[in-house]
C-alpha positions as CSV (number, residue, x, y, z in Angstrom):
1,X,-3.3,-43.5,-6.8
2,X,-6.1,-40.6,-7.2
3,X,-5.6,-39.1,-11.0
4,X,-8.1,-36.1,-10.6
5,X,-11.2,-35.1,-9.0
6,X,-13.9,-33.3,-10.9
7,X,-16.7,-31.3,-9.6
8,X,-19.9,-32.5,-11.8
9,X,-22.7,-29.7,-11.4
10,X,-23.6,-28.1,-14.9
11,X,-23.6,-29.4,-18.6
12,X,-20.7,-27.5,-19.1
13,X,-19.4,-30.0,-16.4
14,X,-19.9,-32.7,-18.9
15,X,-18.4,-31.8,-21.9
16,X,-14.7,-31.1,-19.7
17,X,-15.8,-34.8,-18.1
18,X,-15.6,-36.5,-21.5
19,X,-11.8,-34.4,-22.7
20,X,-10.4,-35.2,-19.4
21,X,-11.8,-39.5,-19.8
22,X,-10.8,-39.7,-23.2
23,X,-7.5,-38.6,-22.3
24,X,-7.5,-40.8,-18.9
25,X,-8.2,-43.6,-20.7
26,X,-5.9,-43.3,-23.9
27,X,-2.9,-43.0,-21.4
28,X,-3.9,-46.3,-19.9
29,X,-3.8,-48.2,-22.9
30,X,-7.3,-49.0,-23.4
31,X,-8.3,-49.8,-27.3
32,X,-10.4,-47.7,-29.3
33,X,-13.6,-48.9,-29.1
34,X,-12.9,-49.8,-24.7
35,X,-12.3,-46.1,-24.4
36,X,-15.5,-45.2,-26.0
37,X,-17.2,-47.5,-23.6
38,X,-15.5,-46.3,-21.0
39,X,-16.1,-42.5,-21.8
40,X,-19.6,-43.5,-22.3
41,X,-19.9,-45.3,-18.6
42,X,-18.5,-41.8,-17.6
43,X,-20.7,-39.7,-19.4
44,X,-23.8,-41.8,-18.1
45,X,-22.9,-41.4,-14.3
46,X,-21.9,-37.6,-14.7
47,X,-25.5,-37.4,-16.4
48,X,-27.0,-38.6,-13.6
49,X,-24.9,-36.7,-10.7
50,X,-26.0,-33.8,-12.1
51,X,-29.6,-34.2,-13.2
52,X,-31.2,-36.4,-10.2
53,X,-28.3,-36.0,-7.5
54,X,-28.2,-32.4,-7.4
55,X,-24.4,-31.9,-8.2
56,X,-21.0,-34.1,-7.1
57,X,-18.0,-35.1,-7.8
58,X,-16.4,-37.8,-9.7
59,X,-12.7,-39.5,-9.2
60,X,-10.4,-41.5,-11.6
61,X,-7.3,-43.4,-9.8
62,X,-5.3,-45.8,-10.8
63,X,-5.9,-48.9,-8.5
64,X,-3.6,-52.1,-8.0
65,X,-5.5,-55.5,-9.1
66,X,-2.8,-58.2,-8.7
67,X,0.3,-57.9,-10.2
68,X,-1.6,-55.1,-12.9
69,X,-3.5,-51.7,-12.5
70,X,-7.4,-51.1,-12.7
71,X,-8.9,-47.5,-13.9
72,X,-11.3,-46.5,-11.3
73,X,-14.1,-44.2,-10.8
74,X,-15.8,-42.7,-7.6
75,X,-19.0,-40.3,-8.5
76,X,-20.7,-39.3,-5.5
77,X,-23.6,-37.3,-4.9
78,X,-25.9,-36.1,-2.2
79,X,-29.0,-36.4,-4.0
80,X,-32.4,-38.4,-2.7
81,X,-30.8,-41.8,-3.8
82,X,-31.9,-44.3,-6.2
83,X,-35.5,-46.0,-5.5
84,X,-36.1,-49.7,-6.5
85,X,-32.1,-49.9,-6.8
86,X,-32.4,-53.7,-7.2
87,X,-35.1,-53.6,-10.1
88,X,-33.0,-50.9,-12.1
89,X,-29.7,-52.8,-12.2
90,X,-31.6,-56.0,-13.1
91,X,-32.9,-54.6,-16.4
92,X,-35.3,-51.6,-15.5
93,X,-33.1,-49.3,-16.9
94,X,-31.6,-48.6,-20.8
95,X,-28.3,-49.7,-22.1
96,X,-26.1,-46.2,-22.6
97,X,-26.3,-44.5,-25.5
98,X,-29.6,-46.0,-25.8
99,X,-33.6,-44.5,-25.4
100,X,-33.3,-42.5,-22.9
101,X,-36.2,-43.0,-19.8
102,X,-37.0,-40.3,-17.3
103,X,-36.2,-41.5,-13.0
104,X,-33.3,-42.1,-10.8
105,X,-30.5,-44.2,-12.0
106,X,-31.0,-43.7,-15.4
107,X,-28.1,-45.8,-17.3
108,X,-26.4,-47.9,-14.2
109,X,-27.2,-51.1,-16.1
110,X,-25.2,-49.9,-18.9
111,X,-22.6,-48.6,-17.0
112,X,-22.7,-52.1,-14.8
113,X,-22.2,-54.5,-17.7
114,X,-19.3,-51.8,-19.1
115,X,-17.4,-52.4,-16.1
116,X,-15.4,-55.0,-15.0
117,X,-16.3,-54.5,-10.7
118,X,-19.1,-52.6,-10.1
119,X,-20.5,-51.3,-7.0
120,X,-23.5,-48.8,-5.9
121,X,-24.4,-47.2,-2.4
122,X,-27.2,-45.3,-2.1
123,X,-29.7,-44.1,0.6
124,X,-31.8,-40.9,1.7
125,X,-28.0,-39.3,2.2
126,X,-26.9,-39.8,-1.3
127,X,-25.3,-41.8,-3.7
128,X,-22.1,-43.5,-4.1
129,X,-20.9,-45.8,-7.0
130,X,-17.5,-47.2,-7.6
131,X,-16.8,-49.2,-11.3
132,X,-13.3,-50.5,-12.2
133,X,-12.0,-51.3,-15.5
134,X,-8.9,-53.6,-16.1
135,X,-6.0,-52.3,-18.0
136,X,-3.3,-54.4,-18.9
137,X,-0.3,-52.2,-17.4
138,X,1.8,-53.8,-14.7
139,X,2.0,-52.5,-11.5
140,X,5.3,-51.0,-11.6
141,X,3.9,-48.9,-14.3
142,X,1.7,-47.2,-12.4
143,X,4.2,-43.9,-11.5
144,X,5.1,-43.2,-14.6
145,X,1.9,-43.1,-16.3
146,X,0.1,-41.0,-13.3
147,X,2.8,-38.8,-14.3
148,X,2.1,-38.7,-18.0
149,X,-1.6,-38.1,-17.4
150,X,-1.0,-35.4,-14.9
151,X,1.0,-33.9,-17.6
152,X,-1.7,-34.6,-20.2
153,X,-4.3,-32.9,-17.9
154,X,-2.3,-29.3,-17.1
155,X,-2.2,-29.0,-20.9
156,X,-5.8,-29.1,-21.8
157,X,-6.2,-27.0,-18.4
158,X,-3.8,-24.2,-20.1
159,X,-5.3,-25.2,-23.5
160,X,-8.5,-23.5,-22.0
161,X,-7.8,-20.4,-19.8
162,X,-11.3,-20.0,-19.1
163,X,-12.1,-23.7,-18.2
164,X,-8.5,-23.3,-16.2
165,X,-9.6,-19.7,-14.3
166,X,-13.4,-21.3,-13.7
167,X,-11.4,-24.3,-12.0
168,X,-9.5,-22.5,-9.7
169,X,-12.5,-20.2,-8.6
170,X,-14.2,-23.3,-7.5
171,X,-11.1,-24.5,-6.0
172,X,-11.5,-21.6,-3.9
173,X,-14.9,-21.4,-3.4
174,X,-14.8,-25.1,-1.8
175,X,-11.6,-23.9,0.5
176,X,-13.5,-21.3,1.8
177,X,-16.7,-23.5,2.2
178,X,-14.8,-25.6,4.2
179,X,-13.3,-22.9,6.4
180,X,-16.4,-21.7,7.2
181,X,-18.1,-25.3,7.6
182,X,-14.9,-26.1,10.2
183,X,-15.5,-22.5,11.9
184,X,-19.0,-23.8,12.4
185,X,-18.0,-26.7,14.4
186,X,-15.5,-24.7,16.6
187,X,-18.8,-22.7,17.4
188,X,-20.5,-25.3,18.4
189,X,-18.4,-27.1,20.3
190,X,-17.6,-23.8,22.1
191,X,-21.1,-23.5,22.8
192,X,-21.5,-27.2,24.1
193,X,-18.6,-27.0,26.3
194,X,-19.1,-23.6,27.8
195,X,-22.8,-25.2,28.5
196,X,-20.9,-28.0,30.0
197,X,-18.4,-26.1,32.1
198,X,-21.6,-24.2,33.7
199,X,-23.4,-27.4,34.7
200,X,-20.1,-29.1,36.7
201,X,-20.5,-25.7,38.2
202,X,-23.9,-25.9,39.3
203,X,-23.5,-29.4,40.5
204,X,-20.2,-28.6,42.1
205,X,-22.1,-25.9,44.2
206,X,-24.7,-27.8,45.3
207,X,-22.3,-30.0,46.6
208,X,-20.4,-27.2,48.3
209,X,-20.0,-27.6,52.0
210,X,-19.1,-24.2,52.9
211,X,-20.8,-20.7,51.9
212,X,-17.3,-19.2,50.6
213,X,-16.6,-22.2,48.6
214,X,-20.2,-21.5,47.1
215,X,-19.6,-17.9,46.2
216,X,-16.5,-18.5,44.7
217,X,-18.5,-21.4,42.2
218,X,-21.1,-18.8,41.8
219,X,-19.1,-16.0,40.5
220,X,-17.4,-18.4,38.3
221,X,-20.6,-19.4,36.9
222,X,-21.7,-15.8,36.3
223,X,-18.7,-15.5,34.4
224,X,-18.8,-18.8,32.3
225,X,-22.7,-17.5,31.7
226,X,-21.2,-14.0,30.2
227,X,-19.0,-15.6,28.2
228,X,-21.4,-17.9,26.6
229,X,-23.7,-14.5,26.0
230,X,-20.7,-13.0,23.8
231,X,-20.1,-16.0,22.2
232,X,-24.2,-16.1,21.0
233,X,-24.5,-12.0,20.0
234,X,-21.2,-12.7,18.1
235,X,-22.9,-15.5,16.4
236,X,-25.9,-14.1,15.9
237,X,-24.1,-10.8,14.4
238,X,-21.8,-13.0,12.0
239,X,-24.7,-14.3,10.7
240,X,-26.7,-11.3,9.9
241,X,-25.8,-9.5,6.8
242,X,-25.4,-6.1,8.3
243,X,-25.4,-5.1,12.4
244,X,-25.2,-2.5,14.3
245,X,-22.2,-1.7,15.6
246,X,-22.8,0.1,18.7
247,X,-25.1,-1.9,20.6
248,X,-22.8,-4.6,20.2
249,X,-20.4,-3.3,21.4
250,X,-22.6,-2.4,24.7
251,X,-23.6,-5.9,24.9
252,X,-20.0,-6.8,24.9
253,X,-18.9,-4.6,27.1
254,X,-21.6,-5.7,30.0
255,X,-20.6,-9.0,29.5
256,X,-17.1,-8.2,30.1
257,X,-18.2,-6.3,33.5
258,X,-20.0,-9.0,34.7
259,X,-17.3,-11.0,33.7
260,X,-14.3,-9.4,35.7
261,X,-16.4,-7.5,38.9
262,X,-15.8,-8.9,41.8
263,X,-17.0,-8.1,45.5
264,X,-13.4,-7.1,45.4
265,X,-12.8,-5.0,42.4
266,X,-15.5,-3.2,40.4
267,X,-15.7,-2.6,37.1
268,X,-17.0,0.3,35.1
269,X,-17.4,0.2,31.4
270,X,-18.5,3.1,29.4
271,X,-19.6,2.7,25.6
272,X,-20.3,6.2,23.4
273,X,-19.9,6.6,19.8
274,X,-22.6,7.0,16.8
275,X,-24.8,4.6,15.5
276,X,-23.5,2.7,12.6
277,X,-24.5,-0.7,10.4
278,X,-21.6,-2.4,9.4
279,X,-21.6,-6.1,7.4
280,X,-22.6,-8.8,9.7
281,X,-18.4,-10.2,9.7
282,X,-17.3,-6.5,10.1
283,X,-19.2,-5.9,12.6
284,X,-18.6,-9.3,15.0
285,X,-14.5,-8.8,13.5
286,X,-14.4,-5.1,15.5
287,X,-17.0,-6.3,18.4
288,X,-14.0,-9.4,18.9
289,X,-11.3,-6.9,18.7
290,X,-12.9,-4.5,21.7
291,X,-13.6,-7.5,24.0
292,X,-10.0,-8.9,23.2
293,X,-8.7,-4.8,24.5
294,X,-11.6,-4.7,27.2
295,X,-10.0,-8.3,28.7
296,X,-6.5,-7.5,28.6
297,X,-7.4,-4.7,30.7
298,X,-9.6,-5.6,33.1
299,X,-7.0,-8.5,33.4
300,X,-3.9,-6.0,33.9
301,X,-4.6,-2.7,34.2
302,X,-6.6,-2.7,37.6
303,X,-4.4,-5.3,39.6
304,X,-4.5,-4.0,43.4
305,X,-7.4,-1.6,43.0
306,X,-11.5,-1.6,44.4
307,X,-12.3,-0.1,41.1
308,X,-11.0,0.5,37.3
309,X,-12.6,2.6,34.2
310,X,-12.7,1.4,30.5
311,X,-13.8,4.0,27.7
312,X,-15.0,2.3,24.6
313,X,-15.3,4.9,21.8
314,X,-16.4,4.5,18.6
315,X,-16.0,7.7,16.1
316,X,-15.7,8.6,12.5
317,X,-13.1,11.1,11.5
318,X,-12.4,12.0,8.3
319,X,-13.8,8.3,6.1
320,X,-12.0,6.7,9.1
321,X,-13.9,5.2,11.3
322,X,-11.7,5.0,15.2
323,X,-12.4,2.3,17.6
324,X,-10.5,2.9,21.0
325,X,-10.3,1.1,24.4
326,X,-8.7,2.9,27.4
327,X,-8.1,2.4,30.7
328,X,-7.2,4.5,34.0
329,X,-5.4,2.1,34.9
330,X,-1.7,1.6,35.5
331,X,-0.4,1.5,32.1
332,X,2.5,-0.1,30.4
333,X,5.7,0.2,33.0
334,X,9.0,1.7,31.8
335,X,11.0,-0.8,29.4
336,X,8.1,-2.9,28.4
337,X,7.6,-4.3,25.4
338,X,4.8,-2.4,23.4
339,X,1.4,-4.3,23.6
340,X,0.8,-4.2,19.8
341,X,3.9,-6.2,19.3
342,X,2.8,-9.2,21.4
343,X,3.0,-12.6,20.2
344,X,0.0,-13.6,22.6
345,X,-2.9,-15.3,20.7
346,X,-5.1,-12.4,21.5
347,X,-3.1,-9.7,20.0
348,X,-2.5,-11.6,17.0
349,X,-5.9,-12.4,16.5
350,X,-6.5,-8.5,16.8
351,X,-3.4,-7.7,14.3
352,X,-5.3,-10.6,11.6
353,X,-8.4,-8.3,12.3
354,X,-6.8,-5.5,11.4
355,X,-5.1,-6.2,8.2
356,X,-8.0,-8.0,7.0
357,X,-10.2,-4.9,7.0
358,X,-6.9,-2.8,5.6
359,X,-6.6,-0.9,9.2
360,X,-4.0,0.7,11.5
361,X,-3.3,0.1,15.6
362,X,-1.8,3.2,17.7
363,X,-1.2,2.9,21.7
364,X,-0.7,5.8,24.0
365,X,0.9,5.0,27.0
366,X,0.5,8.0,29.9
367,X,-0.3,8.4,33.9
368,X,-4.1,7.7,33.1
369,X,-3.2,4.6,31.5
370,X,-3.5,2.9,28.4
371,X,-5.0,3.3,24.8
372,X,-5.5,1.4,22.2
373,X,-7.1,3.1,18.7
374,X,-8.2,0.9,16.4
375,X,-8.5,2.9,12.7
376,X,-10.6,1.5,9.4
377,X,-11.1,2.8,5.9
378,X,-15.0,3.6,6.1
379,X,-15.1,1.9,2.2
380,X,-13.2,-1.2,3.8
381,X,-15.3,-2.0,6.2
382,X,-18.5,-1.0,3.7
383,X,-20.1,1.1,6.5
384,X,-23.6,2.2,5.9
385,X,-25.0,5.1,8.3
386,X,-27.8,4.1,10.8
């Protein structure tokens, strides 16, 4: 049963460690002089996480050991790991609270004979040591005083409104971190299975027995290939701290024509605007928003023609800078539902965009068919003129 996590990277780190072990170890019933030991054991691994692993995290839970509880402690890092581990816990290193000597792992062997289990993992990935200490609760005891030390924490947390506002700014600084880190991985594994869809293409047409069955593979491929061009420029933008708007938006947009012409039906894309550096994330937010608009229409407006028109403008009127996709296509028949309100994935991914960046959609449904205007705040978006 986890009690708390701490994030160890700073002295400051430190001195909440030892409030929040004394406490820990009070509410499990420990004596006196074990709780100094104990906060000691602590105090030497936080030490360490922080000066020779680079940062990390330590955990206290209350573990089951037979019919009683254990205190237990987690402290990870991602440091170098500990060289000669084997020497160091057989006596190379001083007792806590001792002379202190300079190197990795300064302090296990104290912290090893303080414990009642210990255990340490550590490679060129980082470190990972787990030490247990007996208390003599019963198990069944075990809800009650999580609860009380839960309880005990949230009121040195309030005692302390800076220590409290500092903790939930970390809080969120790791949620976000981990958004991006999982964004990262959808990226990727975009990228490898768009490269994986385009090779079962090319193998498929080689194997093709007939030359229609090999043009229909091919265009397929050409589109997969555009796709997977969008997807890097969008990626490539993201990362940047500021890019240029427009000629993003042109790369876009001739990914999009090569992505929907067919011998069939061709598709003509015009781009005009002024030339503007947005933030990297504004930027590839806005470029994503015009290829969702471009899509839908080259998708719907154009169904039973040889050719269609898309106008991608990009103006500033006012401190608001106007990003609009029309089409002369058919536009939005009598009765149906307005395109803004749709619950597809696509326009809610364009609504998300929008508030985001504090914006406003308008659509203008007429005979030359449809447009979308896309407004922002020019402070919003931090715009800086090319």
């Amino acid at each position: 049963m986890r009690l708390t996590t701490l994030k160890i990277e700073a002295d400051e780190d430190i001195v909440r460690l030892r409030m929040v072990g004394q406490e820990v170890a009070r509410r499990c019933g420990f004596a006196k002089f074990a709780e100094t030991r104990i906060v000691t054991a602590l105090l030497e691994l936080g030490r360490n996480i922080v000066q020779h692993g680079g940062g990390g995290r330590m955990t206290l839970s209350l573990e089951p050991l037979g019919s009683g509880l254990a205190l237990g402690v987690e402290a990870v890092d991602q440091g170098p790991g500990i060289p000669d581990l084997d020497a160091r816990l057989s006596g190379a290193d001083p007792l806590p609270g001792t002379a202190r000597a300079q190197g990795l792992g300064l302090g296990l062997r104290g912290v090893q004979r303080i414990a009642d289990r210990f255990e340490v993992e550590s490679g060129a990935e980082g470190t990972r040591i787990l030490a247990g200490f007996d208390t003599r609760l019963a198990a069944s005891e075990a809800a009650p005083v999580a609860a009380g030390i839960g309880e005990a924490l949230a009121a040195l947390r309030r005692a302390d409104p800076a220590a409290m506002l500092a903790q939930q700014n970390r809080d969120l600084l790791d949620a976000l971190e981990e958004r991006d880190l999982l964004m990262a991985e959808v990226h990727h594994r975009t990228k490898n299975n768009l490269a994986l869809v385009t090779g079962l293409m090319r193998l498929s047409r080689s194997a093709a027995k007939t030359e229609e069955t090999k043009g229909v593979l091919r265009d397929l491929e050409l589109r997969v290939k555009a796709i997977t061009a969008i997807h890097d420029q969008l990626q490539r933008a993201a990362a940047a701290d500021s890019a240029a708007l427009l000629p993003l938006l042109r790369d876009v947009a001739e990914q999009t024509r090569q992505a929907f012409s067919t011998p069939d039906q061709e598709v003509k894309v015009v781009v005009t605007g002024e030339t503007l550096l947005l933030s990297g994330n504004a930027a590839t937010d806005l470029a994503l928003a015009a290829g969702e608009l471009m899509t839908n229409a080259c998708k719907h407006a154009f169904a039973g023609r040889e050719k269609g028109r898309l106008h991608v403008s990009l103006k500033r009127e006012e401190g608001v800078l106007k990003l609009t996709v029309s089409d002369d296509g058919c536009g939005l028949a009598p009765g149906m539902e307005r395109p803004e309100r749709s619950d597809s994935l696509g326009w809610r991914m364009i609504r998300t965009m929008v508030q985001k960046h504090g914006g406003f959609v308008r659509t203008s449904n007429g005979e030359g068919g449809l447009s979308v205007e896309l407004g922002f705040g020019e402070a919003q978006l931090g715009l800086i003129e090319g």
